[in-house]
N, C-alpha and C positions, 0 to 999 in steps of 0.2 A: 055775659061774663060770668065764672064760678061766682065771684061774691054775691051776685044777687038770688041765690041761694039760701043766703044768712042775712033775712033780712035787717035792714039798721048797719051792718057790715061796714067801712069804710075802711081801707086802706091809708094809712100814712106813712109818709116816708122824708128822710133829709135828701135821700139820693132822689135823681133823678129818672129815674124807671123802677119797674116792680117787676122784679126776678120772674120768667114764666109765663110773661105779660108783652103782650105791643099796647101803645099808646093810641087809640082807635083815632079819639077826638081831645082837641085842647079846650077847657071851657072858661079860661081864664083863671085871674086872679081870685081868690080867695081869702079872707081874713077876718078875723075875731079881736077887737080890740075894748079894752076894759082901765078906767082911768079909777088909780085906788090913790089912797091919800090914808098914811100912817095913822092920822089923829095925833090928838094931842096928850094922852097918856103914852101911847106906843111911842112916840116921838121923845118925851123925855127917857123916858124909860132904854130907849136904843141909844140916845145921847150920852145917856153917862155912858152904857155897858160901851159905846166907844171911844169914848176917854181912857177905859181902862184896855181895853185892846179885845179881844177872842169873838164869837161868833155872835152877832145878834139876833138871837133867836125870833127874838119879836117882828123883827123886819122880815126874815126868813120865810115867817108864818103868810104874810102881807103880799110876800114875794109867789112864791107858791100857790097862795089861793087866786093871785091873779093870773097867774098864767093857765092856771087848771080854767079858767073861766073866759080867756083869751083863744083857746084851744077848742071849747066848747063850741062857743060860738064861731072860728073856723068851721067844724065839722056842719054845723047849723046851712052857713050859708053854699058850703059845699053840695050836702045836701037840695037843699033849695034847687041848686044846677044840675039836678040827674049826676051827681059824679059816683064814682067808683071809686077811683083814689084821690088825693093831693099829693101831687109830688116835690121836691124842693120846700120840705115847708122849714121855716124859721121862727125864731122870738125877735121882736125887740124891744128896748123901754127904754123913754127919753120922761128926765122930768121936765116938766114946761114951767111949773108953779112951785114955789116952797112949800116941800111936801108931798107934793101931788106929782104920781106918775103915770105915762102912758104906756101899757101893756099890749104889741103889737106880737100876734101869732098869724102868720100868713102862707102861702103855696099856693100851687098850681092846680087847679081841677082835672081832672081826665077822667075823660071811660075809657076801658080798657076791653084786650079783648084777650084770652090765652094763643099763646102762643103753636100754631097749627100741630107741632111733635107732639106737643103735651095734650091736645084736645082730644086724642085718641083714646 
């Protein structure tokens, strides 16, 4: 496949195929999950800001670092499986614990192959 060209390279995508691309092999699931827990300053601190209403920054910050770190470790374990791309990939977060949330990023592995017109 072109990607492996660019070494480190992976493909991600929400859709399910990659434009240019057949689907060689499915190598399963794939996922990066990361359990972060606000603390106890962040926690008041986001508390009041929503009592008063507007964005909470703080939580924002919390929010985004775990998914950037949910994502990582998808590619990690994709990686791991010989893949080219993940396809279908997603977020989710449940909290379990007061406070504490689970940061799910997951999809589908595949190697890919270009598609015969374009290999030309």
């Amino acid at each position: 496949m072109s990607t492996s060209s660019k070494p480190g390279y992976l493909i991600v995508t929400t859709g399910n195929d990659v434009e240019g691309y057949a689907i060689e092999e499915y190598l399963g699931i794939v996922r990066g999950i990361v359990v972060r827990s606000t603390g106890v300053a962040r926690g008041f601190l986001g508390g009041l800001k929503s009592i008063i209403g507007g964005n909470v920054e703080t939580w924002v910050t919390v929010c985004e670092e775990a998914r950037k770190e949910a994502f990582s470790r998808m590619i990690e374990h994709a990686r791991e499986l010989g893949a080219d791309a993940v396809i279908a990939m997603r977020y989710d977060a449940t909290e379990f614990m007061q406070g504490s949330t689970e940061v799910l990023c997951y999809g589908t592995a595949v190697r890919l192959r270009p598609l015969e017109h374009l290999a030309s």
